[in-house]
C-alpha positions as CSV (number, residue, x, y, z in Angstrom):
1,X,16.7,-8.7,33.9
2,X,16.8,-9.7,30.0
3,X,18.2,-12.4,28.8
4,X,20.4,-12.6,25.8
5,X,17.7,-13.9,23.3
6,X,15.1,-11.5,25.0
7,X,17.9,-8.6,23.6
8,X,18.4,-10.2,20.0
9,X,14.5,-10.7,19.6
10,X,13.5,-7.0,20.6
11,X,16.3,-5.7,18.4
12,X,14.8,-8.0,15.6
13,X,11.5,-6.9,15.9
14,X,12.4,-3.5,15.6
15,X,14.6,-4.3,12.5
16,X,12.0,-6.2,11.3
17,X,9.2,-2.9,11.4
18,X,11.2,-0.6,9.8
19,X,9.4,-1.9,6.2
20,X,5.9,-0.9,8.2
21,X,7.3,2.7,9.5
22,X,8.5,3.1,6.1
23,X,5.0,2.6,4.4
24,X,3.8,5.2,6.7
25,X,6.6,7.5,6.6
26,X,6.1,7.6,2.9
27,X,2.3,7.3,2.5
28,X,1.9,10.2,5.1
29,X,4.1,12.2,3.1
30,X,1.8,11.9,0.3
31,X,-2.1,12.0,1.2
32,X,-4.2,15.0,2.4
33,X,-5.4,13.2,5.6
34,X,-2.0,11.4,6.9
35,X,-4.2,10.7,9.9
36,X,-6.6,8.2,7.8
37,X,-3.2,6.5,7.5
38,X,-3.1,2.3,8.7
39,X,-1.1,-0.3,8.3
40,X,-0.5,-3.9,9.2
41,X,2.0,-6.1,8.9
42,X,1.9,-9.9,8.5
43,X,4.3,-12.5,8.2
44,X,4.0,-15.9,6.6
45,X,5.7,-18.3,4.4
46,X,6.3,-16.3,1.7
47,X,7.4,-13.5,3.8
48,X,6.4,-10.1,4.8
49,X,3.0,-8.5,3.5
50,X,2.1,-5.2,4.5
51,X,-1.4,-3.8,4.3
52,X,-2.2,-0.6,3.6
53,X,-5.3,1.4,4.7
54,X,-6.0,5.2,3.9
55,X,-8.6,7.6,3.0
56,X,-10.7,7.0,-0.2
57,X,-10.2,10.8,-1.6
58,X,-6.2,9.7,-0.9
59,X,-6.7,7.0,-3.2
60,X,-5.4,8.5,-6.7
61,X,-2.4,10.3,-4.7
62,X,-0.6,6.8,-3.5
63,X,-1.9,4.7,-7.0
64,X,-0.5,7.8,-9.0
65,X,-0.6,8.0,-12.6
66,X,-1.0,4.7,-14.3
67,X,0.2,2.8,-10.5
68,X,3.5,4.7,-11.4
69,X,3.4,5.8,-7.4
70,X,2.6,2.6,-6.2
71,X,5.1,0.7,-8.0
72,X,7.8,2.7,-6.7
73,X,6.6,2.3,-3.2
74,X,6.9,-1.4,-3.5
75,X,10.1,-1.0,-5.4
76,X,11.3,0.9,-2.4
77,X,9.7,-1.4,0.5
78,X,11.6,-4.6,-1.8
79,X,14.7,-2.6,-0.5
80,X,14.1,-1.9,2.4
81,X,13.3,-5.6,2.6
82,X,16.2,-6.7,1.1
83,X,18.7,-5.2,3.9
84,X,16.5,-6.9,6.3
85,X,16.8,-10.1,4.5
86,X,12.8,-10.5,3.7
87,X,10.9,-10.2,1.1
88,X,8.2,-7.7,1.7
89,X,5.2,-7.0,-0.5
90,X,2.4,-4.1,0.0
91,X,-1.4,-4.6,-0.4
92,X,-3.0,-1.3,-0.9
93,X,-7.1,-1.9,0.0
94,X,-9.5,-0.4,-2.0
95,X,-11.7,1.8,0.7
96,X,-15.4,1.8,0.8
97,X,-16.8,4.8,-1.5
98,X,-13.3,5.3,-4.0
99,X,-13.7,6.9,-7.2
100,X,-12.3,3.8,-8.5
101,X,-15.5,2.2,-8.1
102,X,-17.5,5.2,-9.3
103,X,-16.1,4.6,-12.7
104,X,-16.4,1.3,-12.9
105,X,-20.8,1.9,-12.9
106,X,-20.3,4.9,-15.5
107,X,-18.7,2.7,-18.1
108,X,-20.7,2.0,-21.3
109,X,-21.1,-1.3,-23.3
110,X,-20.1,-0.8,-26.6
111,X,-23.4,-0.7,-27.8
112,X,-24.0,2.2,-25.9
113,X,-21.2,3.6,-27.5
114,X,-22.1,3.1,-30.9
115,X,-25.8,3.5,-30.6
116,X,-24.7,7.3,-29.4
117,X,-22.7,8.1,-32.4
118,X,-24.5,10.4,-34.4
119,X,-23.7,10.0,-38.5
């Protein structure tokens, strides 16, 4: 039989996840390949920090134009927070093979630049 305490734990816990089935309510909503879709959720001393994992082609859809998409997923999850009494903040990892990274190796040094100007 549960006790008291057992009751108000559970019930926290599950109060507590809501900021991690948000994340992947919302992020699911969003990508091409909701099923590429993880998350975990840590807690420490400066709160809640929720990790998010997804597909590298998915990438540019939960980033969005200049982080605009990401922002206001962490805007939202602050909220979300905030009725729970936390402070939650969202890591978004960079997966193995992202476009991201593509660009970062087809940048040219300025010398490059200017040695390819034609006058």
């Amino acid at each position: 039989m549960p006790t008291a305490n057992s009751e108000i734990i559970s019930l926290t816990q599950k109060t507590m996840e809501r900021d991690q089935e948000f994340v992947e309510f919302v992020v699911k909503a969003l990508v091409d390949n909701p099923d590429a879709v993880k998350t975990n959720r840590t807690i420490d001393e400066r709160g809640v920090l929720i990790t998010l994992d997804v597909d590298a082609k998915d990438m540019g859809m939960i980033i969005g134009r200049e982080g605009a998409t990401a922002k206001a997923i962490r805007t939202l999850l602050r909220v979300v927070g905030a009725k729970n009494n936390a402070r939650v903040n969202l890591k978004i990892n960079e997966p193995e093979g992202s476009a991201r990274g593509e660009r970062r190796e087809t940048k040219k040094s300025i010398d490059d630049v200017v040695n390819d100007i034609n006058v």
